[in-house]
N, C-alpha and C positions, 0 to 999 in steps of 0.2 A: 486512612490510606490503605492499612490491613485488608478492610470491605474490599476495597476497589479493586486490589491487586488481584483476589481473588474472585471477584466476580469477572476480571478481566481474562483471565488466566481460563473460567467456566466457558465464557462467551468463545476464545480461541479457538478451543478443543470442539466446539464445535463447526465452528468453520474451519479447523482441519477436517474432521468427518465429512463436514458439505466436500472441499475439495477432494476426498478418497472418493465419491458419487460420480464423479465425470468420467464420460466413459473411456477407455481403451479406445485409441483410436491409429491405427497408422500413419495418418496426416501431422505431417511434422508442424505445421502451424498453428494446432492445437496442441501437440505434446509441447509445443516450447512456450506457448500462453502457460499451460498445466505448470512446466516449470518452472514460471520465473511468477506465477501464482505462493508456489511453494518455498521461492528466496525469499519473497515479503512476506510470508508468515515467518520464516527464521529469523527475519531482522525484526519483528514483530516478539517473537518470543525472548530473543536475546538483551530488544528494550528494556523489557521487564524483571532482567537479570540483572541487569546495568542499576536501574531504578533503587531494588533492592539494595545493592552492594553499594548504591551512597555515588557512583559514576554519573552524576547527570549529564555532565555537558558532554560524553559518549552516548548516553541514552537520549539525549535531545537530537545528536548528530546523526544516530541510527532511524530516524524517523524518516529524515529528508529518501536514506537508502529503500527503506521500507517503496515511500510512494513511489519514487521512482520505479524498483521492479514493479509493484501492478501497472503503472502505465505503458511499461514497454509490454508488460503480458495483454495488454488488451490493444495495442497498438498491432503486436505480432497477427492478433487475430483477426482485425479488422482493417488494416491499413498495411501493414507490411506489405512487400511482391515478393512474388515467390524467390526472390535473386537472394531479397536479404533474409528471409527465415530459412535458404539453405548457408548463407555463409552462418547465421548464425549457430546451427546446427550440425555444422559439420565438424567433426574430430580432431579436439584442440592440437595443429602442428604450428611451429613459427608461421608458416605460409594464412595456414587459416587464419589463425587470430590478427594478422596484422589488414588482412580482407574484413573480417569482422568490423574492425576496427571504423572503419569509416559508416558509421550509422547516423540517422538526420539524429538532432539532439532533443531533449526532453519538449522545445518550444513546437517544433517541429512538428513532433511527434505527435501532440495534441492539437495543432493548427490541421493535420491530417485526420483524426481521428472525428475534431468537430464536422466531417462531412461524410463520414461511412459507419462511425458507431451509433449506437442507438443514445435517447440524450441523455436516461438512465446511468447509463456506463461513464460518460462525461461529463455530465454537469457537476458531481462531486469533487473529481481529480481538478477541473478547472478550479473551482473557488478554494480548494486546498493551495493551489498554485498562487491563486491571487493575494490570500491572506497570510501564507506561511511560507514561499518559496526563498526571498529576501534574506528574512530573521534567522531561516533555516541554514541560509546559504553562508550566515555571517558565523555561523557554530560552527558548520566542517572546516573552513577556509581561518581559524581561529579569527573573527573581527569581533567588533566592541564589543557584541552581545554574548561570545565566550568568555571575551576577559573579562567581561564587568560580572555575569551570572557567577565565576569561577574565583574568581576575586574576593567576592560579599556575600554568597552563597545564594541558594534558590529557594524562593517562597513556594510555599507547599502548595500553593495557586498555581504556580506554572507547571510543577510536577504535575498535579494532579490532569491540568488542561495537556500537555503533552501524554499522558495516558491515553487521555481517550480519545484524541485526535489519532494514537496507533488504535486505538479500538475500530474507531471509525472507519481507516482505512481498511483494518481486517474486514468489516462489514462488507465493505466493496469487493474484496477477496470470497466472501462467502458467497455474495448474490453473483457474481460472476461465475463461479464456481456452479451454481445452480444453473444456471443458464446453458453453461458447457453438457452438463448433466442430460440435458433436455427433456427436464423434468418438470411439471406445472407442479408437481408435489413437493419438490424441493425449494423452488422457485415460493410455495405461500409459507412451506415452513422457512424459509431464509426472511420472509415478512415478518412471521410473529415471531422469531429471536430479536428484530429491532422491539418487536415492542416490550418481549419480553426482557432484556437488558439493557433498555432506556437508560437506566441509572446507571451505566456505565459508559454511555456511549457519549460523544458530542452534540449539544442541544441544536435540536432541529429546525430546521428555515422551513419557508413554506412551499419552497421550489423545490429541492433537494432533499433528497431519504437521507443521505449521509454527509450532511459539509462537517469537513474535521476543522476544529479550529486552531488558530492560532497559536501557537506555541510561545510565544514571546510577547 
């Protein structure tokens, strides 16, 4: 578990770097993708702080947060209208956030995205949704699968599988992150970091560079 954390923690660091590579851009519907790129790395990092400190059913909870930011950060960019990437960018007052506030929901989000983003982008966040949205859902909202995992304690199997399903999603932070970049240089080195820490990421399907798996 020592390897992992630390090849996870390697793997990170550099999809933080890929995301310092995107450019400067005045367009608020990339700076708020940029952003909310950079929540799901911190819910990403803080996993693994969780992990550490013995916190699982917080660090299994922090997952679901994780995916959620990259989906709304690639949703902003390819699906949002311009109406909702200014409410969502404009300067927290009671008035604004409560305008914020009505945003389509995560199903939405991705029911939108399956017809403007590239299939790259979506076909991960989809099967992350299919296989682990549920189990995920049952840990923040405390159901069976926090009391019973918190109850009897967590096999080093699911620890381990909720690792790298945050790895996984970092993945998708970094190749998007390339992307924004608009970089075909960043874009093959963000390829050969999957290969090169394989062993830390989630095992690969034949359709999809990154399905994270299952957490539960």
């Amino acid at each position: 578990m020592d390897t992992l954390l630390a090849r996870s923690a390697e793997f990170e660091s550099h999809v933080i770097r890929m995301l310092s590579l995107t450019n400067v851009t005045p367009f608020q519907r990339v700076r708020l993708s940029r952003i909310m790129c950079g929540v799901s790395l911190e819910h990403a990092e803080s996993l693994k702080i969780l992990l550490v400190s013995g916190n699982f059913t917080s660090a299994v909870s922090l997952l679901r947060l994780q995916y959620e930011s990259i989906v709304r950060g690639i949703w902003a960019l390819y699906a949002a209208t311009d109406i909702q990437v200014e409410k969502l960018t404009a300067d927290l007052t009671d008035k604004a956030a409560k305008r914020a506030d009505r945003m389509p929901l995560l199903a939405k989000m991705l029911q939108m995205l399956s017809s403007t983003a590239p299939i790259q982008a979506i076909a991960p966040l989809e099967e992350f949704k299919k296989y682990s949205w549920k189990p995920l859902s049952s840990y923040v909202h405390g159901g069976i699968h926090a009391i019973d995992r918190h109850s009897k304690g967590y096999p080093l199997q699911l620890i381990e599988q909720t690792l790298r399903a945050s790895n996984g999603l970092c993945g998708v932070v970094g190749m998007f992150s390339a992307v924004l970049s608009d970089s075909q240089e960043n874009v093959s080195e963000m390829s050969n970091l999957y290969k090169q820490y394989a062993d830390c990421l989630p095992i690969l399907s034949t359709d999809n560079a990154v399905p994270p798996a299952s957490p539960a």
